[in-house]
C-alpha positions as CSV (number, residue, x, y, z in Angstrom):
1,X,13.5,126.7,99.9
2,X,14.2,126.5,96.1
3,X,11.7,127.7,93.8
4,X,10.8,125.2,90.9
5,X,11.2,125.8,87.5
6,X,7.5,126.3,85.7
7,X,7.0,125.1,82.6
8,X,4.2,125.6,79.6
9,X,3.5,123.9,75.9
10,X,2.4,126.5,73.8
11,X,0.4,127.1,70.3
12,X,2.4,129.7,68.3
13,X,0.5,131.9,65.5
14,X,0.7,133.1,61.9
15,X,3.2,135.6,61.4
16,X,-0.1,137.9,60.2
17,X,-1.7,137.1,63.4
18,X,1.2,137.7,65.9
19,X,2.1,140.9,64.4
20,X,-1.7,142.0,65.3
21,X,-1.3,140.8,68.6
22,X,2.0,142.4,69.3
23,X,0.9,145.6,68.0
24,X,-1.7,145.4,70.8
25,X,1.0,144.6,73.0
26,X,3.0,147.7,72.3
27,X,-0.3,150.1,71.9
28,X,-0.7,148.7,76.0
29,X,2.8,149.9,77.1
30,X,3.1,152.8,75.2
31,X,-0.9,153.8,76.8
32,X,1.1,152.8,79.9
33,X,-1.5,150.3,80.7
34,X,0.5,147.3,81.1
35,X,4.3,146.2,78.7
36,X,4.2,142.6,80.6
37,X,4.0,140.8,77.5
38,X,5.5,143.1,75.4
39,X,8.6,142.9,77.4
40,X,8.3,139.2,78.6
41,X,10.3,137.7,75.8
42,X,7.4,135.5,74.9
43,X,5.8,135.3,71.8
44,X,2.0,135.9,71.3
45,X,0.3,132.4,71.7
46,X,-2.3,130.1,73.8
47,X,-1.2,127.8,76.3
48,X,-2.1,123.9,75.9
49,X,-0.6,123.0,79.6
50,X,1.3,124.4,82.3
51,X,3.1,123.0,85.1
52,X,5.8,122.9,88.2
53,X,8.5,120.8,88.5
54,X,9.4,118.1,86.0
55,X,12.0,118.4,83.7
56,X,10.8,119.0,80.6
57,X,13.2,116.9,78.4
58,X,10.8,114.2,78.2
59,X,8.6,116.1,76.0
60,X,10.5,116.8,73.3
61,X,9.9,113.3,71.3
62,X,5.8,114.0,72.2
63,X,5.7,117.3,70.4
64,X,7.7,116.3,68.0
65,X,5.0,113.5,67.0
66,X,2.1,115.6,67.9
67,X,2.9,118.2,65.3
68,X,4.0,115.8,62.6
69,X,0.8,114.3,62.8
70,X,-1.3,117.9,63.1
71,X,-2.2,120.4,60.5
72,X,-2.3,124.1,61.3
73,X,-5.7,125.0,63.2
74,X,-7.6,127.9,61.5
75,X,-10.1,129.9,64.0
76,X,-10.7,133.5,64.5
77,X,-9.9,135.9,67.7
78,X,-13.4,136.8,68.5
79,X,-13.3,138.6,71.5
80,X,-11.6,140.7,74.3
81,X,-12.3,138.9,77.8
82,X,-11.1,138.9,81.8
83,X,-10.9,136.4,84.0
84,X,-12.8,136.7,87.4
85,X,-10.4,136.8,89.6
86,X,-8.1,139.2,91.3
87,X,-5.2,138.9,89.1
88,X,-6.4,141.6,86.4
89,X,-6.2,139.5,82.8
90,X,-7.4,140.5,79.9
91,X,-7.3,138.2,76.9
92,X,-8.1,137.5,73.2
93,X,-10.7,135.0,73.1
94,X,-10.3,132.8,69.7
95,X,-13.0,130.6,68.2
96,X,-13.1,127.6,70.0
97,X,-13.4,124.8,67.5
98,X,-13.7,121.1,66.9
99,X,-9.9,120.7,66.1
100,X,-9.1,122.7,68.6
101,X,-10.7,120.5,71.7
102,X,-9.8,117.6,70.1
103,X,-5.9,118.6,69.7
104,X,-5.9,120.2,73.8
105,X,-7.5,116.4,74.7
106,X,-5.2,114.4,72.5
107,X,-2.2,116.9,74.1
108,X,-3.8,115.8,77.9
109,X,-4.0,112.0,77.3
110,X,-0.6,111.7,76.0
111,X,0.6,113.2,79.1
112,X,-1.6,111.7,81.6
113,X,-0.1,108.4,80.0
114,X,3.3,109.3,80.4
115,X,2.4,110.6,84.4
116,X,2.3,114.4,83.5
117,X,-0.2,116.5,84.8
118,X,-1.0,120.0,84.4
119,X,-2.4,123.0,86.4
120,X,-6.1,122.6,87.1
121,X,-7.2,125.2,84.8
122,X,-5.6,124.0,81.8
123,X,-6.9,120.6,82.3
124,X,-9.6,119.2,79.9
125,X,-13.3,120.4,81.0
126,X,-11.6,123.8,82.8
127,X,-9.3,125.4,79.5
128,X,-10.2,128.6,78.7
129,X,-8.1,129.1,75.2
130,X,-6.8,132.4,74.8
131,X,-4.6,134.8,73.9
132,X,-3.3,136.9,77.2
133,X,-2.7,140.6,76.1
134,X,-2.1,141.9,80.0
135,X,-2.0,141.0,83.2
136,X,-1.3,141.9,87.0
137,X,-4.1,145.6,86.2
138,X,-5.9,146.8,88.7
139,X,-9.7,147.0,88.1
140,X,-9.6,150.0,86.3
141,X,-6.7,148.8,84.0
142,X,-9.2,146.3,83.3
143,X,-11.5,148.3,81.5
144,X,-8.8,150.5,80.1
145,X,-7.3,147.4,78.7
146,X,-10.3,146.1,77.0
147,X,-11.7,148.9,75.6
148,X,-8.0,149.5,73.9
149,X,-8.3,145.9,72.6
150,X,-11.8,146.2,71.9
151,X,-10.6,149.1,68.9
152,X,-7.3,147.1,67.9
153,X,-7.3,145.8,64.5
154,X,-6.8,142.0,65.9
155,X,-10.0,140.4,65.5
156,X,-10.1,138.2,62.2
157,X,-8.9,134.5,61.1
158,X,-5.6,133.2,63.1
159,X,-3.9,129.8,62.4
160,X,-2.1,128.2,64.9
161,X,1.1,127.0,63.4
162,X,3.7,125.4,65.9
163,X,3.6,123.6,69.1
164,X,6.6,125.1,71.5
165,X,8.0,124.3,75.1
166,X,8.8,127.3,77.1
167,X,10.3,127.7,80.5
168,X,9.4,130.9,82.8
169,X,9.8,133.5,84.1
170,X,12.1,134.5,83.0
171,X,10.4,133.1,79.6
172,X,13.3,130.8,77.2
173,X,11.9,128.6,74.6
174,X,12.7,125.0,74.8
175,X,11.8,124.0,71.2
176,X,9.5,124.8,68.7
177,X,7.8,122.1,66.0
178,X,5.8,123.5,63.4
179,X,2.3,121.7,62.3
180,X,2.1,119.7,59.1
181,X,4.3,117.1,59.2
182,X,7.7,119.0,58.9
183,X,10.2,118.5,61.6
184,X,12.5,121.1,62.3
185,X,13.1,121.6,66.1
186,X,14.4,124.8,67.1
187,X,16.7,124.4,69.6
188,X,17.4,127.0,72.0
């Protein structure tokens, strides 16, 4: 049977704001708590949608306008979190403001009406934003994991500044539109 691609629309950060994150990253591997992201090939962001199957061609004219018509979002990374499951996350939780909802619900409703649907979790009413600094840690890399976040030096404002389509694992970026009304695609 023939595994199907996975796809995921992503909010990129300031360059500020990424360098803090990666920095926790690399502090993670070097502790030798978890390199996932540091080594994924995947820039430090939060997921807007996620998905199996479709090919993702279809979305390039959608972000595109989306992030013509979007300026950057400012919030803050508030706070180290897990999720409660088995899967050992830890994550950076940001501010979760007006502009924010209202650009994840905008992002859903476009496309619902063009018969996309994402994973459960990432659906209006179930998103958790955030920022995933590890993954796959047992229960005590947990705790390891958040009390190393909980010193980093990553807590402060963040702007999210571009809207990107990625493919994974392994991760390769699709295209990349910034916010503001400037439309450069990055093509990859």
């Amino acid at each position: 049977m023939a595994l199907q691609m996975a796809f995921a629309v992503i909010l990129y950060f300031d360059r500020a704001t990424e360098a803090s994150v990666q920095a926790l990253w690399d502090a993670l591997a070097e502790r030798g708590v978890s390199s996932v992201m540091a080594t994924m090939g995947i820039r430090p962001h939060i997921s807007l949608m996620g998905w199996e199957g479709l090919a993702p061609e279809s979305l390039r004219h959608e972000l595109a306008d989306l992030a013509a018509h979007t300026a950057p979002l400012i919030t803050r990374l508030s706070a180290v979190c897990t999720f409660p499951t088995d899967q050992g996350v830890v994550y950076l939780a940001p501010v979760v403001t007006t502009e924010l909802v209202k650009l994840h619900e905008t992002f859903h409703a476009r496309l619902s009406s063009l018969g996309i649907s994402s994973f459960d979790y990432y659906r209006p009413a179930s998103w958790i934003p955030h920022c995933t600094v590890a993954l796959n840690l047992p229960p005590e890399g947990v705790l390891v994991a958040m009390d190393i976040c909980r010193k980093g030096r990553v807590f402060g404002p963040a702007r999210l500044i571009e809207i990107a389509l990625v493919e994974y694992l392994p991760v390769k970026e699709i295209c990349v539109f910034p916010f503001g009304g400037m439309i450069h695609a990055k093509p990859h």
